[in-house]
Structures are given as structure tokens and as C-alpha cells.
C-alpha positions as CSV (number, residue, x, y, z in Angstrom):
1,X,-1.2,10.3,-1.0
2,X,-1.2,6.8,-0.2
3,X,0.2,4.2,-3.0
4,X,-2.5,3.1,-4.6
5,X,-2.9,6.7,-5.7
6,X,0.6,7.0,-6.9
7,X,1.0,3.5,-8.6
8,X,-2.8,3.9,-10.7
9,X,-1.2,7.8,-11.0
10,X,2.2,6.3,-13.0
11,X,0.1,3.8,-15.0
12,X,-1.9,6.4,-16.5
13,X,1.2,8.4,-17.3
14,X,2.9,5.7,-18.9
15,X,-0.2,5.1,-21.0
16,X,-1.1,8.3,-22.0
17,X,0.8,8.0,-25.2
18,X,4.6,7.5,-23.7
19,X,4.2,3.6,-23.7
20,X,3.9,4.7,-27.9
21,X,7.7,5.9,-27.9
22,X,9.5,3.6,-26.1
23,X,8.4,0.1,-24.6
24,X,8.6,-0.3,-20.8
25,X,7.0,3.0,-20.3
26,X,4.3,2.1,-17.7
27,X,6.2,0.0,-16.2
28,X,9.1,2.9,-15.3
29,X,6.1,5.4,-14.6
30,X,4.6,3.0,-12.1
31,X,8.0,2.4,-10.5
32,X,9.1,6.0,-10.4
33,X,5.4,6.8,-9.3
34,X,6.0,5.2,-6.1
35,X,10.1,5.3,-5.7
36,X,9.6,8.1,-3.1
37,X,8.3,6.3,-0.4
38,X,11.2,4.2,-0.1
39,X,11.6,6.4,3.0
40,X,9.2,4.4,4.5
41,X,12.4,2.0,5.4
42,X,13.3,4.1,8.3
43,X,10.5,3.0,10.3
44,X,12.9,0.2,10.8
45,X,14.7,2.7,12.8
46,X,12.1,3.8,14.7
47,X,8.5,6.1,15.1
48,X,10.7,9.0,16.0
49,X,13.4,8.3,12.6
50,X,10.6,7.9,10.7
51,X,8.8,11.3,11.5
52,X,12.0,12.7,10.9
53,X,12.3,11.2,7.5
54,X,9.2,10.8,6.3
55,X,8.3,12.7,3.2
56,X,12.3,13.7,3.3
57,X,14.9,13.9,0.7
58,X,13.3,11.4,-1.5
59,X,10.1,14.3,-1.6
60,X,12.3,16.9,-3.0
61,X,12.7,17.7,-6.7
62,X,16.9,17.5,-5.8
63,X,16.0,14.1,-5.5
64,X,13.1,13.5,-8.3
65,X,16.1,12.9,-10.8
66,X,17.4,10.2,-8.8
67,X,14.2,8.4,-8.2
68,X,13.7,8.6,-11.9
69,X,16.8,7.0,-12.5
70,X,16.5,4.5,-10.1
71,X,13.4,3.0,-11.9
72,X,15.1,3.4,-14.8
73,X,18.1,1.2,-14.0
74,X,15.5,-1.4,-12.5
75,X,13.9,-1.4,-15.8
76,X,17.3,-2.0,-17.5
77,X,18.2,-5.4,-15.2
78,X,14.8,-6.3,-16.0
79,X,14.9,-5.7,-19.7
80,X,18.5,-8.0,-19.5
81,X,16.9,-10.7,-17.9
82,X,14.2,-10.7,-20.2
83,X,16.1,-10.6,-22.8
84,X,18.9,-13.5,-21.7
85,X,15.5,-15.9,-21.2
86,X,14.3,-15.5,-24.7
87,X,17.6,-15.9,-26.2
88,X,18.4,-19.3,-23.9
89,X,14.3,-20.4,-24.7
90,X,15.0,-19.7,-28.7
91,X,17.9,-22.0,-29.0
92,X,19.5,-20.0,-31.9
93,X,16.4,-19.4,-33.5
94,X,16.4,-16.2,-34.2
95,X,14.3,-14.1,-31.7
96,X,11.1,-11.9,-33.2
97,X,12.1,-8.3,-31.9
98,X,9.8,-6.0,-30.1
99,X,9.1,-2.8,-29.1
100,X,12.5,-1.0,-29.3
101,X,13.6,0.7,-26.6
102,X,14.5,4.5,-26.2
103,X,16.1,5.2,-23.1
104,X,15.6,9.5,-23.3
105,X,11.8,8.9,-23.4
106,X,12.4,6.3,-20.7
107,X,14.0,8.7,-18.2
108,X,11.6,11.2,-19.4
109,X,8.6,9.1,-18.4
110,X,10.4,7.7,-15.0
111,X,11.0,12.0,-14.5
112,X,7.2,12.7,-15.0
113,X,6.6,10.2,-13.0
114,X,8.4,11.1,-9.6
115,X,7.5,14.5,-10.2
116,X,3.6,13.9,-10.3
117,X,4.6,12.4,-6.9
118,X,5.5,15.4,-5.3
119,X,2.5,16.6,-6.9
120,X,0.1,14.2,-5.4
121,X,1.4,15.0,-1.9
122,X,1.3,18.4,-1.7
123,X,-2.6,18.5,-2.8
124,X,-3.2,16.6,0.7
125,X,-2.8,18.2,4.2
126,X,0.4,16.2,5.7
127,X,2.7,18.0,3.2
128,X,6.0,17.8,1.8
129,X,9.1,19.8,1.7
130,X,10.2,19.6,-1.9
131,X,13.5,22.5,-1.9
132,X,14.9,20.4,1.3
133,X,17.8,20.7,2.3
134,X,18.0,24.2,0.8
135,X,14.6,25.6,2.1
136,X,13.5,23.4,5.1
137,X,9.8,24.8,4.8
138,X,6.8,22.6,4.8
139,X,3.8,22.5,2.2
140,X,1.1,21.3,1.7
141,X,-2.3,21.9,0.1
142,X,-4.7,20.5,2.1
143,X,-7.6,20.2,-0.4
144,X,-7.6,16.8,-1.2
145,X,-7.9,13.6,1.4
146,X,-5.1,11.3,1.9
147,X,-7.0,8.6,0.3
148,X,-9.7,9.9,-1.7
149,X,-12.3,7.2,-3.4
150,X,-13.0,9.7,-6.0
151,X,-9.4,9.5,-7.6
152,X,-8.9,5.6,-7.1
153,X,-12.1,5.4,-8.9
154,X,-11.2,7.4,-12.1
155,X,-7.8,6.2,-11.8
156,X,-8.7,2.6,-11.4
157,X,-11.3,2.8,-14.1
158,X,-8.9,4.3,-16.8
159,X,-6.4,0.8,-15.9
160,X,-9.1,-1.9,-16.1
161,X,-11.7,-0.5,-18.7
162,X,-9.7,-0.8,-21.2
163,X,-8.9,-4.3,-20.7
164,X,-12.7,-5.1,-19.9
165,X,-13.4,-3.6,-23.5
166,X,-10.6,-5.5,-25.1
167,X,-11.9,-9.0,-23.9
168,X,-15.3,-8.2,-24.8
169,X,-14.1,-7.1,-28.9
170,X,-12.0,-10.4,-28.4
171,X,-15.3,-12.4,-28.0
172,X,-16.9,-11.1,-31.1
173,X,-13.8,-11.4,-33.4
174,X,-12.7,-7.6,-33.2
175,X,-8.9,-7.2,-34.3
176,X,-7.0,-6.8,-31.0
177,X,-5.4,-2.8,-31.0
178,X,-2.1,-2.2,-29.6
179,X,-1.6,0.1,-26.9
180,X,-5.2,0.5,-25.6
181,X,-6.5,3.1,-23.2
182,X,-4.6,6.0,-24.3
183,X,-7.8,7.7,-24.2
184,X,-8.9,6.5,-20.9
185,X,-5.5,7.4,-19.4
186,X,-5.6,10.8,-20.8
187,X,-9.3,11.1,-19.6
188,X,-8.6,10.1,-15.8
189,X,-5.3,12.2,-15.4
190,X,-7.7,15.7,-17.1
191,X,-10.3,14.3,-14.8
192,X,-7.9,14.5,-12.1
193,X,-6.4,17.6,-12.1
194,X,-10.2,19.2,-13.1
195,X,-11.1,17.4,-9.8
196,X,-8.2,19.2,-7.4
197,X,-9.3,22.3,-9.3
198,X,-12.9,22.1,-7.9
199,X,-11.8,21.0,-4.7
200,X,-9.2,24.3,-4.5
201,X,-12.0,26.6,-5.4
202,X,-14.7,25.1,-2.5
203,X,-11.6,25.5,-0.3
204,X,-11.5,29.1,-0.9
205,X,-15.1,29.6,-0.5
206,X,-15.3,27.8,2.9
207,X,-12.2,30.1,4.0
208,X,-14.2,33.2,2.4
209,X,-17.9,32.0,4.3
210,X,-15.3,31.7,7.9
211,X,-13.9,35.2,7.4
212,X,-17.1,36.6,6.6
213,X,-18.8,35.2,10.0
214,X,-18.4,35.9,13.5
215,X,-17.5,33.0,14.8
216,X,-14.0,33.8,17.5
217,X,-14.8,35.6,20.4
218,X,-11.3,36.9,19.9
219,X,-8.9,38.6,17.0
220,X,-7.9,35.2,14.4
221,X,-4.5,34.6,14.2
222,X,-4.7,31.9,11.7
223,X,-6.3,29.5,10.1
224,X,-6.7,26.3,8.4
225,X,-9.0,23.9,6.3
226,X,-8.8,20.4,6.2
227,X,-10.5,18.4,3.4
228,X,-13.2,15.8,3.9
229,X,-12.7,12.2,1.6
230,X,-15.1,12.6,-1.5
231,X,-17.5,15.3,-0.6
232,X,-15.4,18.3,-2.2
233,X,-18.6,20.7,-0.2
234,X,-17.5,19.9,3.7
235,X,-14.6,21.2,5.3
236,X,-12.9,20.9,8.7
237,X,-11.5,24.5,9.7
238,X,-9.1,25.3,12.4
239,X,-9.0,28.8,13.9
240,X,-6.2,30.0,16.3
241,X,-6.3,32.5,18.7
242,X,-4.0,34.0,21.6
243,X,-5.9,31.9,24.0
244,X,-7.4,29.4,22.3
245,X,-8.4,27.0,19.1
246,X,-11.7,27.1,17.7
247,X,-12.9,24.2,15.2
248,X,-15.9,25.2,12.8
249,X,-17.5,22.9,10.5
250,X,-18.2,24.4,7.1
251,X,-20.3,23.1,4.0
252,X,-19.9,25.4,0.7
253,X,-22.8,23.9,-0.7
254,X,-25.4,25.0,1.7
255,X,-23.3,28.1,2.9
256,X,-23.2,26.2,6.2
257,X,-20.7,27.3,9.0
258,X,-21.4,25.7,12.5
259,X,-19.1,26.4,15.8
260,X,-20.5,26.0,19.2
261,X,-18.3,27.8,21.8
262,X,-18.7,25.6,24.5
263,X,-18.3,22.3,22.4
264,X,-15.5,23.6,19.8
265,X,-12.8,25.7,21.3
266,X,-10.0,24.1,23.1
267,X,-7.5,26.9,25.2
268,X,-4.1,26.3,24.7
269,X,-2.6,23.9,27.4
270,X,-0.2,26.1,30.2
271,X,3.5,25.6,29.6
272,X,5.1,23.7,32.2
273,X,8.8,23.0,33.2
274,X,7.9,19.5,31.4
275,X,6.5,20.7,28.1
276,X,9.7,22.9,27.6
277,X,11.7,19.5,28.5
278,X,9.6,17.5,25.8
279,X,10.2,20.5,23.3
280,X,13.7,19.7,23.4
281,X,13.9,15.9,23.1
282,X,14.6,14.5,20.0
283,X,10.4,13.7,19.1
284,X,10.0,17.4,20.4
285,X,12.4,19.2,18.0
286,X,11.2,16.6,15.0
287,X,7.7,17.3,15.6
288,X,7.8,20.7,16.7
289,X,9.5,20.7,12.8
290,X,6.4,19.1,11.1
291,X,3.7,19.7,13.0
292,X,2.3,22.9,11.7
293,X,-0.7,23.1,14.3
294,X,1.1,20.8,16.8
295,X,-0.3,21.2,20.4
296,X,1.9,20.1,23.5
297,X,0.4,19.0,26.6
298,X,1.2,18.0,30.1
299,X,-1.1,14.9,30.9
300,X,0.3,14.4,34.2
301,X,1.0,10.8,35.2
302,X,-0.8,9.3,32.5
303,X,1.0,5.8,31.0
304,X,0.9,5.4,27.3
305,X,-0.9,2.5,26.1
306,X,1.5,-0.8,25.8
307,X,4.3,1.6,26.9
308,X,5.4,1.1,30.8
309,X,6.5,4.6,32.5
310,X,10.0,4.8,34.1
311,X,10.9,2.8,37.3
312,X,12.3,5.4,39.4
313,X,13.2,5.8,43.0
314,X,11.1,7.1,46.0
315,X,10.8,11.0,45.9
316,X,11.1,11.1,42.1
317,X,8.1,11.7,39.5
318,X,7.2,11.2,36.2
319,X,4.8,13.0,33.3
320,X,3.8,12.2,30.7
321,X,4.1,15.0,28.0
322,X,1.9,14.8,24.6
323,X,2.1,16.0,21.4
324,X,-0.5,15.9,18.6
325,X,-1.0,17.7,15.5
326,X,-5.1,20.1,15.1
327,X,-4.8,19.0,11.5
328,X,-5.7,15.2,12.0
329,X,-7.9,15.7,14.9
330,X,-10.6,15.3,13.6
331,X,-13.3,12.9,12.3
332,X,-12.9,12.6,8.9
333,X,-15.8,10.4,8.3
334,X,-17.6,12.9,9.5
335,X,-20.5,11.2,11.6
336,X,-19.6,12.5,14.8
337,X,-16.7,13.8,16.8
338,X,-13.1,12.3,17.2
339,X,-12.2,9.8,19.5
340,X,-9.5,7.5,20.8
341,X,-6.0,8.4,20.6
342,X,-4.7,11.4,18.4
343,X,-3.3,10.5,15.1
344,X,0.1,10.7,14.4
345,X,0.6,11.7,18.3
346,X,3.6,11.3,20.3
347,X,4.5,11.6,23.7
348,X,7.6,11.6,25.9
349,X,7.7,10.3,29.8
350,X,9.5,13.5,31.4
351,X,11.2,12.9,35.2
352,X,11.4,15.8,37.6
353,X,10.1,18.3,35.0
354,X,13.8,18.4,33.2
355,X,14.8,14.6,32.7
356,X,13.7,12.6,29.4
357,X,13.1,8.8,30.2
358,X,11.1,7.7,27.0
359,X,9.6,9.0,24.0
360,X,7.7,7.6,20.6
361,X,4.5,7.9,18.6
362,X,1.7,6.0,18.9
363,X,2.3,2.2,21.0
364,X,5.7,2.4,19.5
365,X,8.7,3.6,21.7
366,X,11.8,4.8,20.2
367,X,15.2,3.0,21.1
């Protein structure tokens, strides 16, 4: 999920009653919430590094310790410069203590934390591959949106209600509680996982209307169903065949399954001597790794946008290969179809059918 997901996510965790053992508890859920995506640093390295690394080590549950303990030790410095300022602001008055803190339900709390994490991103359809490095396997849910509105509103609402309600008891003279919103935080974290439970169950009835309709012309081989943002009814499923993909629109609601054979199936693009070259570059292998319903295609002497094709001498030609992922091809608003360039695409500028000259994803080229 995205971070506003995973930071309201940890604040709810530390206030579901763990902020009432030890103080600092929301504070080391929020940080640990979010700690995984540190990885987002190696974009720094470039689009190809950070395919390669994104959703990595830090997603594994080898690693949710670590992250846990990481927020853990931030908390600490911050607790000792907290600490250091209200002794130096006292000037040996003696200083009013406060909420003592227990550092086992602190690393418990930072540990829930990272986990819910990994949690969060397997419901959505990128996935994660949480036994890495000892099972490199991807997974992923796919019934919940990347960013779903639904979530940040529960989420959001257990955060700031609480506080709404405070300041309002505060105007007419009510006694101010300590640790408000345990309630609320318990409420939007039941609400959530009641929520992914509804959206699993539509998921498995859009997959059960698919197999029970003739849609393929040809034997299935697989399939898939990517979620919609908020409407839990309305799913996007993929269908392969030997020859050819087949989209089909489904609503669970309505026991609505649409596919139009001449506007939904896409045949599988020929392998050429410059596809197999892209396979092996170092975007090919990466995304060849991730990209579950990745499709590879010669575009011929197409130049990527704000990327210039290779210079190259009389008698010597250039392709552009592409790569792009069935999962994210579509338009998730859904008021119409997709258009513009692929998410999460790449490409590679192949010479002669064998000779890599350039590859990244996106406008950005990797160095």
C-alpha cells in the first residue's frame, strides 16, 4: 500500500491499547509502520535498481525484526533528547516524571507494526516476497487497490475523531481523558480487516461467475483479478491462453461479466532475435522476475519518450524492445479504457537483434 495507509495503519496500532503499557507506543508503531519502504532509497540508483529492490529484503519477515528495532532505537535517541531538554529547561528543579517506559512492549508494538506492513502489501496486486532470500516467490493478494479511499477514510477517522471530540468536551468543561481513541483505533483496524474480508469473498465470486461463462474461444491457462479502488463489486480479470490474453470486466453485484472478442483479447507478441536479447538484460531478468503477467514486445524503431535511441553507424539498426506487466493495464478509474504509456513499463533499445544499448522504465534510463 502506499504510506498514508501504513503510517494511519501504525497509529491505530499504537493506540489500540499499547500506548496504555508503555509511552511512545504510537510513535514506534507509526515509524515501524512505514520503516520498510526505506528501499525506496535505491531509486537513487536507478529505475532498473529500484525494480530490483523494491518491496526486497526490508518486505520479508527475516527482516520485520530489524525494522522493528530500528524504530525502536530512533525512539530511544529521541526519548534522550527529550529528556536532556527537560533536565537543562528545569534548572535542578526536579522534573515531574511521565509515562514510564517499557522497552519489551515497545519492541512488541514496533514488531506488530512492520509486520501489519507486510500485511498491507500483500492484500494489493504488486505483491511482496516475504521468505526472500530463502524462497524468492512473489505474492500478492490482489483484492484490495493500492490506495484505497475506503481505508484512509476509516483509518483517518479513528486518528482525528478523537481529537475532534476531545476539543468539543474541552469547550463545555468535560475533564480531559488520557489516552483517547482506543475505541476508535480498535473500531478502524476490525473495520479493516472485515473490509479485506468482503473484498476476498467478491473476489472469489467474480473468479467463480468467469469460470462458469464461456468467454475464451480457447482452453484458459490462467487467470487473474485485479481489484477496483472502493467499489469492492467490480473487478478487472485477465485470462491467458496459448495464443492469446483475454480481459473481461466483471461486477459481482449485478452478476455482470462483459468481454468483446474483437475489443478485449490481445495475441501474444512473436518472439524475435531482439525480445530474447531484452530477456537477458539486466531490466529483462529483473522484470521477467516480478512481473507475473509481464508481456515483451518488439516495437520496432520506436524512441522512448525523453530517451534518445543509440547513434550508430551506417548499416546498423536499432529496436526498441518493451516490457509491461497485464496487471496494471488497465483503467482503474474505470470510465473507459487505458491509455498512454503502460505503468510500471520498461523498455531496452536492442542493436542488431543481439546488442543492448539502453534500457529503463518509464522516461528514466538506467546508468
Amino acid at each position: 500500500m502506499e504510506p498514508v495507509t501504513h503510517f494511519l495503519t501504525g497509529a491505530c496500532i499504537g493506540r489500540a491499547g499499547l500506548n496504555r503499557k508503555t509511552a511512545y507506543a504510537t510513535m514506534a508503531a507509526v515509524l515501524a509502520a512505514e520503516a520498510a519502504d526505506i528501499d525506496i532509497l535505491w531509486s537513487f540508483a536507478g529505475p532498473v535498481q529500484e525494480l530490483k529492490h523494491h518491496r526486497g529484503i526490508t518486505h520479508t519477515f527475516l527482516a520485520a525484526p530489524v525494522m522493528a528495532g530500528a524504530a525502536v532505537g530512533l525512539v530511544w535517541l529521541f526519548h534522550r533528547w527529550r529528556r536532556r531538554r527537560a533536565q537543562k529547561a528545569a534548572q535542578g528543579r526536579e522534573v515531574k516524571p511521565g509515562q514510564p517506559i517499557h522497552w519489551g512492549w515497545l519492541s512488541l508494538t514496533a514488531l506488530l507494526a512492520a509486520l501489519s506492513h507486510l500485511l498491507l502489501d500483500w492484500t494489493n496486486n504488486y505483491g511482496l516476497r516475504p521468505f526472500f532470500p530463502f524462497n524468492p516467490r512473489w505474492y500478492a493478494g490482489s483484492f484490495v487497490f493500492i490506495a484505497e479511499p475506503v481505508l484512509w477514510a476509516l483509518l483517518l477517522s479513528a486518528v482525528t475523531l478523537p481529537a475532534l471530540f476531545g476539543l468539543v468536551g474541552g469547550e463545555i468543561g468535560e475533564r480531559r481523558k488520557p489516552f483517547r481513541g482506543r475505541g476508535w483505533a480498535i473500531f478502524a483496524l476490525s473495520g479493516m480487516v472485515l473490509y479485506w474480508g468482503w473484498r476476498y469473498a467478491e473476489q472469489d465470486t467474480a473468479r467463480s461467475q468467469v469460470q462458469n461463462s464461456q468467454i475464451a474461444s480457447a482452453p484458459v491457462l490462467r487467470m487473474t483479478f485485479e481489484p477496483y479502488p472502493v467499489n469492492p463489486y467490480r473487478w478487472h480479470a485477465i485470462l491467458e491462453t496459448a495464443d492469446f490474453y483475454q480481459t473481461v470486466e466483471v461486477n459481482t453485484r449485478f452478476d455482470y461479466v462483459d468481454s468483446d472478442p474483437r475489443r478485449d483479447v490481445f495475441f501474444k507478441p512473436p518472439s524475435t532475435p531482439a525480445t530474447e536479447a531484452a530477456k537477458r538484460t539486466r531490466l529483462g531478468q529483473v522484470y521477467l522476475d516480478w512481473g507475473t503477467w509481464a508481456v515483451v514486445r518488439d516495437a520496432g524503431p520506436q524512441p522512448v519518450p525523453a530517451v534518445d535511441p543509440p547513434h550508430l553507424a551506417p548499416g546498423r539498426l536499432w529496436t526498441t524492445v518493451e516490457f509491461s506487466d497485464l496487471r496494471f493495464a488497465y483503467n482503474f478509474l474505470g470510465n473507459g479504457p487505458a491509455s498512454g504509456p503502460s505503468p510500471l513499463g520498461g523498455w531496452a533499445y536492442i542493436v542488431d537483434g543481439h546488442d543492448e544499448a539502453a534500457e529503463g522504465m518509464g522516461s528514466r534510463e538506467q546508468h
